[in-house]
C-alpha positions as CSV (number, residue, x, y, z in Angstrom):
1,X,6.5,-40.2,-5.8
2,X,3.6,-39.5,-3.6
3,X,1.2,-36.5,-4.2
4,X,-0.8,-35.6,-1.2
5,X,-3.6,-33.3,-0.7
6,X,-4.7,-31.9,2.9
7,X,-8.0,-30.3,3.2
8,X,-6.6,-28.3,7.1
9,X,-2.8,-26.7,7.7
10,X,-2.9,-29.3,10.7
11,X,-3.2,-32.2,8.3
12,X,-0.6,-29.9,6.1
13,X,1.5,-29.6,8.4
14,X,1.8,-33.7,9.4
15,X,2.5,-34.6,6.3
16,X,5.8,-31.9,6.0
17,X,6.8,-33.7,9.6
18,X,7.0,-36.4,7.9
19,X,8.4,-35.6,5.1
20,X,10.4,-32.3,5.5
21,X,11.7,-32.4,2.1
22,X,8.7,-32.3,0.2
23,X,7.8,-30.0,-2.4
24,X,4.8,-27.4,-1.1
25,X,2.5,-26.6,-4.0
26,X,-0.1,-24.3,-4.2
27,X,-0.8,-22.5,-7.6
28,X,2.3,-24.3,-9.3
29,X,3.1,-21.1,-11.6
30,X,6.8,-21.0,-10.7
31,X,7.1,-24.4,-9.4
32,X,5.9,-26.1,-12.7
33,X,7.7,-23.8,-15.1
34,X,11.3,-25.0,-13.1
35,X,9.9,-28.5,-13.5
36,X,9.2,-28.3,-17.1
37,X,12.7,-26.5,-17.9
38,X,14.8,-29.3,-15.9
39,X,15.7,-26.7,-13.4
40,X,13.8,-28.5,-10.5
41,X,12.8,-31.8,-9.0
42,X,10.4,-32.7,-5.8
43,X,13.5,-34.6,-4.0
44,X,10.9,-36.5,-1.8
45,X,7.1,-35.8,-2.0
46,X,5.0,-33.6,-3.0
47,X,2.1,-32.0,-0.8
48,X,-0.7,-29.7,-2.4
49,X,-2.4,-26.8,-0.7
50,X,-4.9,-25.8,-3.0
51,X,-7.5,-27.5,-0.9
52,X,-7.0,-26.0,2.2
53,X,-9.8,-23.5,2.7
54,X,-8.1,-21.2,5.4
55,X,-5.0,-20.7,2.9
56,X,-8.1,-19.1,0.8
57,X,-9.8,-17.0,3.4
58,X,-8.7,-13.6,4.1
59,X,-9.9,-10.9,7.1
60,X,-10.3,-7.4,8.2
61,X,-9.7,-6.4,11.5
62,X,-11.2,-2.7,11.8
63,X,-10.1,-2.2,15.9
64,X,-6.3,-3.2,14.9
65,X,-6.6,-2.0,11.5
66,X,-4.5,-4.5,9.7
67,X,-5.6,-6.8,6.9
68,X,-4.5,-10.3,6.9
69,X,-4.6,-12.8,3.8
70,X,-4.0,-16.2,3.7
71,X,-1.2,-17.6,1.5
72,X,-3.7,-19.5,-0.7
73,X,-5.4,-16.4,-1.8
74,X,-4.6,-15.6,-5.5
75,X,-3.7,-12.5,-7.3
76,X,-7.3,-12.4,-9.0
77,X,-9.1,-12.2,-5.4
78,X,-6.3,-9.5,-4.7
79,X,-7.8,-7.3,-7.4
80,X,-11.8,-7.5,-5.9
81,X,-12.9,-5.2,-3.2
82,X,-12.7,-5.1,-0.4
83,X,-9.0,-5.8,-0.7
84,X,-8.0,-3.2,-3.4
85,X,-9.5,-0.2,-1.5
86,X,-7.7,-1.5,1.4
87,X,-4.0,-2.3,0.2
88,X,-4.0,-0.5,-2.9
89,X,-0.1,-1.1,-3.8
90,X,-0.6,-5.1,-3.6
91,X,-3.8,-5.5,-5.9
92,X,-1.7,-3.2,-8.2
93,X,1.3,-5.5,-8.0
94,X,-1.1,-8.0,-8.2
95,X,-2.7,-6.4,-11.5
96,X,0.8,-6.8,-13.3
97,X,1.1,-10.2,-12.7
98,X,0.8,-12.3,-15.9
99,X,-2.0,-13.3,-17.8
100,X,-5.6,-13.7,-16.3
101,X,-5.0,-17.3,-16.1
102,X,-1.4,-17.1,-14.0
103,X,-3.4,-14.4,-11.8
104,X,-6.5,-17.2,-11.4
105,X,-3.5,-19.4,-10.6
106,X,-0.9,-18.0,-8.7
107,X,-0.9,-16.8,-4.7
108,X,0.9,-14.5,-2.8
109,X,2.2,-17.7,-0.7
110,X,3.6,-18.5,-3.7
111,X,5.0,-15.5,-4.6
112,X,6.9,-15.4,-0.8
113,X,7.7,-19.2,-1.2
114,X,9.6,-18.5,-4.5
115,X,11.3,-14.9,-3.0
116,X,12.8,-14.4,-6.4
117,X,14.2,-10.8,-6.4
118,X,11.6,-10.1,-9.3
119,X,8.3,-11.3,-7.1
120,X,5.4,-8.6,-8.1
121,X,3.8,-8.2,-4.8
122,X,7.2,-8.7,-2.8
123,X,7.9,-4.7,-2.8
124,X,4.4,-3.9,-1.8
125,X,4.7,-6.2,1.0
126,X,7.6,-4.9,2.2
127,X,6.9,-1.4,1.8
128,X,3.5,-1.9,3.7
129,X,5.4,-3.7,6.8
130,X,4.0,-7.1,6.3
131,X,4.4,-10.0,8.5
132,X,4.4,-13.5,7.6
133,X,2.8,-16.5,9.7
134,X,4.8,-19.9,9.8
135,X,2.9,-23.2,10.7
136,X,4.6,-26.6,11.8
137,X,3.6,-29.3,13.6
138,X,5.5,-27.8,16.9
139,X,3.3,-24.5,16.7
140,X,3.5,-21.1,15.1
141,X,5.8,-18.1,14.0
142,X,5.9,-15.0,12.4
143,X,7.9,-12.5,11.3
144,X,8.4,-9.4,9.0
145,X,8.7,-10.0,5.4
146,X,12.5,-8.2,4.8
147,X,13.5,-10.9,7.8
148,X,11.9,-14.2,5.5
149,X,13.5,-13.1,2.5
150,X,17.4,-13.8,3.1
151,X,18.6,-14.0,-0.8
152,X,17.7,-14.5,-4.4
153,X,15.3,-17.6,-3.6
154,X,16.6,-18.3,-0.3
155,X,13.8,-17.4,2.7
156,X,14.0,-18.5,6.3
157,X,11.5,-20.8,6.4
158,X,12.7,-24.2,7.9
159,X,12.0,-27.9,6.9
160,X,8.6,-29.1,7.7
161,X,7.1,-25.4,8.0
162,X,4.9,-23.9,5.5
163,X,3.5,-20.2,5.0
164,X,-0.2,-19.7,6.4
165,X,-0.9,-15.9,6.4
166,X,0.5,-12.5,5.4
167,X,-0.5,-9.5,8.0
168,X,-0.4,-6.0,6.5
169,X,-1.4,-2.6,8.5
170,X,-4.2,-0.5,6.6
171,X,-2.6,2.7,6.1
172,X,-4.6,6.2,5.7
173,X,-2.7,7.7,2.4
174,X,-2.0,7.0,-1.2
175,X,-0.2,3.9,-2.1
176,X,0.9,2.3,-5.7
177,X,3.4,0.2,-7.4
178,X,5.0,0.8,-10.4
179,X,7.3,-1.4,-13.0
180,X,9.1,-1.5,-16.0
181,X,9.9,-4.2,-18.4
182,X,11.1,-5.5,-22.0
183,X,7.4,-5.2,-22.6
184,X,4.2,-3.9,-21.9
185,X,2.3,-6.7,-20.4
186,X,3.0,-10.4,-18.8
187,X,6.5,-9.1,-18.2
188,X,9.0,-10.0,-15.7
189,X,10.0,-6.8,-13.9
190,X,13.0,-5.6,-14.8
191,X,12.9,-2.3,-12.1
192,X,9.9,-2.1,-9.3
193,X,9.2,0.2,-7.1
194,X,6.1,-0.1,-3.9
195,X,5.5,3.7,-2.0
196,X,3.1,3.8,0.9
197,X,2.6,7.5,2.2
198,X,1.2,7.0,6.0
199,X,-0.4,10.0,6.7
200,X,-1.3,9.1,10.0
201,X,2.2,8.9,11.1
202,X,3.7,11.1,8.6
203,X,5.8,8.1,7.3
204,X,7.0,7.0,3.7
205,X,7.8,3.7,3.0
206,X,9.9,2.4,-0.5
207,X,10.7,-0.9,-1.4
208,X,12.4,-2.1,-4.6
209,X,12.2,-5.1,-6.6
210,X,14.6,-6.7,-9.1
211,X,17.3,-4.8,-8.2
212,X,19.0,-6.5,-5.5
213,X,19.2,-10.3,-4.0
214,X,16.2,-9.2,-2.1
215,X,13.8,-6.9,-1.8
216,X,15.4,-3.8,-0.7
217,X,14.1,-0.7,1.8
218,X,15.4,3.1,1.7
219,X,15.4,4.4,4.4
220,X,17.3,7.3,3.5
221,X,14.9,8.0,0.8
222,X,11.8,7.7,2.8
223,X,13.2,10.1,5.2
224,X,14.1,12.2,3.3
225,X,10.4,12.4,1.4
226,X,8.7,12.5,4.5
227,X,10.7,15.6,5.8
228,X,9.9,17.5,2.9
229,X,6.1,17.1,3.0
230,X,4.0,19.7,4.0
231,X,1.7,16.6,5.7
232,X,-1.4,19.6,5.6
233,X,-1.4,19.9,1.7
234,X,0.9,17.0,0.6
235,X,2.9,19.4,-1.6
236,X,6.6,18.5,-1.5
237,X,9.2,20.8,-3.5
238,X,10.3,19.9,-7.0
239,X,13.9,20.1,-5.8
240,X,12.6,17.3,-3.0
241,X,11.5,14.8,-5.5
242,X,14.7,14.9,-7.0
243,X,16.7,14.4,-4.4
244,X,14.2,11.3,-3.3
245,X,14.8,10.0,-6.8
246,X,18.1,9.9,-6.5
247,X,18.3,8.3,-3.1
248,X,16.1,5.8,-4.1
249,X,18.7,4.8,-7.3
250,X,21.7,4.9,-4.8
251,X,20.1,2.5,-2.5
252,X,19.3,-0.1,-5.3
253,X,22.2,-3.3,-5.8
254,X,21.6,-3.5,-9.3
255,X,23.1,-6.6,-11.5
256,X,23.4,-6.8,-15.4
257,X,22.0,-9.6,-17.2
258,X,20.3,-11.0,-20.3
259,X,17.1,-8.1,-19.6
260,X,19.0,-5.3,-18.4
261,X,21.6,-3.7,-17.2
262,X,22.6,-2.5,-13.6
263,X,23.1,1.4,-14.9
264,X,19.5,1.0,-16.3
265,X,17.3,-0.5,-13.7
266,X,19.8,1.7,-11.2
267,X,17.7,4.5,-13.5
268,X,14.6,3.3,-13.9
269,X,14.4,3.0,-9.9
270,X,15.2,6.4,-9.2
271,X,12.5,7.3,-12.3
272,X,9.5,5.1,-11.0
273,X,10.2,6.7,-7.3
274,X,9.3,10.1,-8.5
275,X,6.5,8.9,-10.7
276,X,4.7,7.5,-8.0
277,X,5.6,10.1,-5.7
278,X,4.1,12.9,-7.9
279,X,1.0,10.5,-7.8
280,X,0.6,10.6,-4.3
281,X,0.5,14.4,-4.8
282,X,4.0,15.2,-3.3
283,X,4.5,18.0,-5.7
284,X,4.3,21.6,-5.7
């Protein structure tokens, strides 16, 4: 089986015209535990992206205010300035992740390519309002990040395309992510929760993780929050952050299986919401 490794997406992208089947790997933290259990085989090829130094770049754009990364960047570089001060909730979901060496290891390519409903930085993404770029031979594509995740481990990307870049607006308010396991540390979340507080626009934006096929928005919830705001002081009503809370839990699709069941992360949800939301300051 052949193992190729392109130093440029164009010489990335070639190779997956050729052979559309092939296995993408990048950090190989989720793809090499499937392998090793005998859940997963490269059907055809396998091409590796760890080489490919625009995968590992990342920029700031101060006029459009928006930070984009490239899928190659790890969870590690997520965690160093200027990228922490600048999407807080993602180099916390990116704090969580694993053990320093699956951080050193693992991207956030990787973490969209897989799309399990569990993905750390998945939530953060999607309460931020990412967008993802998609490169092929034929050219380029984005689109939002609740659109490329279509089910548990099912995204929209086609044969022969692979993920370049994630785009992310640089909000002015708090932000944080927030998640609860069968354990303290190197967990799989069982319940996560991403807030992003725009104060700017006087928006709220939730996203859940683990408790639906994908990654799931509130919309009712974040209404609701943002209405009750007093956007001068950020002081919200205790009464307020209840009834966010709860809006949060009723929009989750919980399952029950071997590390919880749906009543609990249905719960835990609906708890983590107000947590974070209290953090932000939206309390009396």
């Amino acid at each position: 089986m052949p193992v190729m490794h392109p130093t440029t997406i164009a010489e990335a992208t070639a190779m997956l015209a050729d052979h559309p089947t092939a296995m993408l790997l990048a950090g190989g933290t989720d793809a090499m535990v499937e392998i090793n259990d005998g859940h997963r085989r490269p059907a055809d090829s396998v091409v590796v992206v760890n080489r490919i130094a625009d995968l590992r770049s990342w920029r700031h754009d101060p006029v459009a205010n928006t930070l984009t990364v490239g899928a190659g960047v790890t969870y590690t570089e997520l965690l160093r300035e200027p990228i922490v001060s600048l999407v807080p909730a993602l180099a916390e979901a990116a704090r969580t992740v694993g053990s320093p060496q699956i951080r050193n290891a693992g991207t956030l390519g990787g973490n969209l390519g897989t799309s399990s409903p569990a993905g750390d930085g998945l939530p953060a993404l999607a309460a931020l309002d990412a967008t993802i770029t998609l490169a092929s031979a034929t050219g380029e594509r984005s689109m939002a990040v609740t659109d490329f995740i279509v089910g548990v481990k099912r995204t929209a990307i086609d044969p022969g395309e692979m993920i370049t870049e994630i785009t992310m607006p640089v909000v002015t308010g708090w932000q944080g992510y927030a998640k609860v396991g069968v354990r303290n540390a190197m967990v799989i979340a069982v319940a996560s929760v991403a807030l992003v507080v725009d104060r700017d626009h006087e928006r709220v934006a939730v996203a859940l993780g683990s408790v639906g096929p994908t990654v799931l928005r509130c919309p009712e919830a974040e209404a609701l929050l943002a209405s009750s705001i007093d956007w001068a002081t950020m002081a919200a009503p205790p009464d307020a952050l209840d009834r966010f809370a709860a809006a949060v839990s009723a929009a989750s699709q919980p399952i029950t299986d071997h590390r919880s069941t749906a009543e609990y992360r249905r719960h835990a949800v609906g708890v983590l919401a107000k947590r974070l939301a209290r953090r932000a300051g939206a309390s009396s």
